[in-house]
N, C-alpha and C positions, 0 to 999 in steps of 0.2 A: 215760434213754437207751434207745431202741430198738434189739437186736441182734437177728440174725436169722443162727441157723447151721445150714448147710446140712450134714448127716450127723450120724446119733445116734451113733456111736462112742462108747465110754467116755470119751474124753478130750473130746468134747463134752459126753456127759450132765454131766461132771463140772464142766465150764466151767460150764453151763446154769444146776447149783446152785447155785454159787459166785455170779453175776450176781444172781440171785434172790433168797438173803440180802440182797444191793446193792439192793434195790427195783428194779431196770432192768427195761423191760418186752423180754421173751426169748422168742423162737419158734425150735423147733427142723425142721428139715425132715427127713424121711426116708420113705423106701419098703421097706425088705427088713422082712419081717413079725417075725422073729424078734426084731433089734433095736427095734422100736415095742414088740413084748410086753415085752421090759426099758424100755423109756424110758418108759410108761403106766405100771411100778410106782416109779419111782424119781423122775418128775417130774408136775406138778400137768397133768389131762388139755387144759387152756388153751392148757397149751406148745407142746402135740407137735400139728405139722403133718404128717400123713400123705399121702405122695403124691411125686416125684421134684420135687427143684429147679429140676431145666432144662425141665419143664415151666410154660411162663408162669404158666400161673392160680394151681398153686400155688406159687409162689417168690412173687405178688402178693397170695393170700392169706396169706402167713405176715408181711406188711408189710413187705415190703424196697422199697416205695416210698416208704415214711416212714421208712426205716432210717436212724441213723448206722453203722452200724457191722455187716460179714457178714463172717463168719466162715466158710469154706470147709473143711469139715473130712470130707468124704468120702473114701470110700477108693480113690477113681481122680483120678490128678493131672490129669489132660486134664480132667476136668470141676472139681475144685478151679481151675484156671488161667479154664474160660469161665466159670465163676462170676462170679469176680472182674472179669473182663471186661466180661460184662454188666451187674454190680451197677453199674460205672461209667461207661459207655457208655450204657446204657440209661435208669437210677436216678439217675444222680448223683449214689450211696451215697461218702460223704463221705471215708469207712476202711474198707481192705480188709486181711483176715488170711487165711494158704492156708497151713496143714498139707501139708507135703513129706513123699509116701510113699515113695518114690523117692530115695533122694541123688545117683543118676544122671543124676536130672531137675531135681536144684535150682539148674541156673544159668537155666531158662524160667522163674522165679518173680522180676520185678521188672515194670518198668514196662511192658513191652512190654504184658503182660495185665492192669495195674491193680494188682497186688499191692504193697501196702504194703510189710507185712510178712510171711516166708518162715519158717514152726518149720520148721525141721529136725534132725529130732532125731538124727541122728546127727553132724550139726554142734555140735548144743549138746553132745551125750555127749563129743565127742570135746575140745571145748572145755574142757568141765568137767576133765577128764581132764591138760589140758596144763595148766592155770591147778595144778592141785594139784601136780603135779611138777616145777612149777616156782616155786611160792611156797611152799612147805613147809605149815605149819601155818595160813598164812593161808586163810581162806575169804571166798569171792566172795560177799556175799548178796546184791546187786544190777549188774544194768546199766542205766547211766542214759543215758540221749541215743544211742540206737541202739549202746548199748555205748562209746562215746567214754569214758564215766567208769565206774568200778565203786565199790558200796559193799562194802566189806572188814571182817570182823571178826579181830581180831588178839588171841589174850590175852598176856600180857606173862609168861617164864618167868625166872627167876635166869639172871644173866650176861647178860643182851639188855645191847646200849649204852645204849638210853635210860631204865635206870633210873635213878632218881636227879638224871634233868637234866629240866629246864625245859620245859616245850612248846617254848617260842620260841628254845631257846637247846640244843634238841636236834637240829638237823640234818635235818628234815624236809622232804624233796625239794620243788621249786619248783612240780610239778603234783599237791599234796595239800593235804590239808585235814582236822584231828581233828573230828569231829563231834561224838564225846562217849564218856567214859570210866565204866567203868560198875565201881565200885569196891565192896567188901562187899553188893554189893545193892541198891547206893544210885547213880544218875547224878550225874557230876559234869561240871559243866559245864568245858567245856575253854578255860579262859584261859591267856595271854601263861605266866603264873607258875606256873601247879599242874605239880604232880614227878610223873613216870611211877612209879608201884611194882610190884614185882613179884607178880604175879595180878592186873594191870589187864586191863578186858576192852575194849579199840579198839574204833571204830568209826571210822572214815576215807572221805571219798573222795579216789579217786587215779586220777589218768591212767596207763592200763595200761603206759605206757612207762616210767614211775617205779615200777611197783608191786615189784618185787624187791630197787630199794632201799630202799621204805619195810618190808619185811617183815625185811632185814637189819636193819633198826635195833630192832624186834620181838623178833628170835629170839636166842637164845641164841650169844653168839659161840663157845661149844665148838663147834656143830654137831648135827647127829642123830650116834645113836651106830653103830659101825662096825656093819655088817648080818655077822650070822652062819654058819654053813656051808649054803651052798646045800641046799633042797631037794630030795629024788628028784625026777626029773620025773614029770608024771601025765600019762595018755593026755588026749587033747585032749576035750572035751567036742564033742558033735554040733551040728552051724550049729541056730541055733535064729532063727525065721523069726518077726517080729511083726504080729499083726497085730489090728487095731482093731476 
């Protein structure tokens, strides 16, 4: 598969390499001199297309006329958004992905401009953040289907209700599914029969609107234990400002 991302950022080079392992044939586009000196030592010299994206020739020499799949990952969203626009307007490029640098600007990231798909990372941060203080110990390791499902890893501690009962016969919400139970080391396949024990390690998917009571059935009916004497407060740390 042919991808084509437009800004050498770190979290592109790092895409770039990741693809690469993948066999996919990968061009990266970029102009600020500084980041080409890092992407020439960290990626193979075939990759790196030198020269701005929204410049025709090169956005056409890096093959985004043959592209499935652009990547928009520069550091100014006006040009991530005509990217995307172009790719599909112009291209025909099949999928489109844009890096929100901006969370001020992430509601102009959908169909209007071609955009598939919208990172925004302080949506996914902030995501991350609500899923863990509100499912306790469960962790999120996937979202499947534009996030409609999640893969969940759950280990099982003394006191959860489902130790001791049945897959089929423990109360497992009507939008989940054990995918497979991974016990001393060893995967056990998750049938009608087999009994949850305590230090089973879950793997589930679950509809996000069932996920809190499938994490009840999980966790230990004591609860977390009571949180102890608050803290001194500590001066606030200085805004600290990201940038790619």
């Amino acid at each position: 598969m042919r991808v084509v991302i437009a800004g050498g950022g770190r979290t592109a080079s790092h895409l770039a390499s990741l693809l690469l392992t993948q066999r996919h044939d990968v061009h990266v586009v970029e102009d600020r001199r500084d980041v080409l000196d890092r992407l020439h030592r960290e990626l193979p010299t075939e990759v790196v297309c030198e020269g701005s994206p929204l410049e025709r020739h090169v956005f056409e020499l890096a093959g985004i006329a043959s592209a499935q799949v652009l990547v928009a990952c520069s550091p100014v969203d006006a040009d991530n958004l005509m990217l995307c626009y172009l790719a599909r307007e112009r291209y025909r490029i099949p999928r489109t992905i844009a890096w929100v640098n901006n969370p001020r600007v992430a509601w102009l990231f959908d169909q209007k401009f071609h955009v598939d798909v919208a990172l925004n990372q302080a949506e996914v941060l902030a995501s991350l953040i609500e899923e863990e203080m509100s499912l306790g110990d469960m962790m999120v390791l996937l979202k499947l289907h534009r996030g409609k499902f999640n893969l969940v890893e759950e280990k099982i501690p003394d006191g959860a209700p489902a130790v001791g009962r049945a897959i089929r016969t423990a109360g497992l919400p009507a939008n989940s599914v054990i995918a497979a139970i991974i016990r001393g080391g060893k995967m056990m396949i998750p049938r009608g029969d087999l009994t949850f024990e305590v230090g089973d390690e879950v793997l589930a998917v679950v509809d996000p609107s069932a996920a809190d009571e499938l994490a009840r059935l999980f966790q230990s009916a004591t609860g977390p234990p009571a949180p102890g004497p608050a803290a001194p407060a500590r001066p606030a740390p200085p805004d600290l400002v990201g940038e790619d």
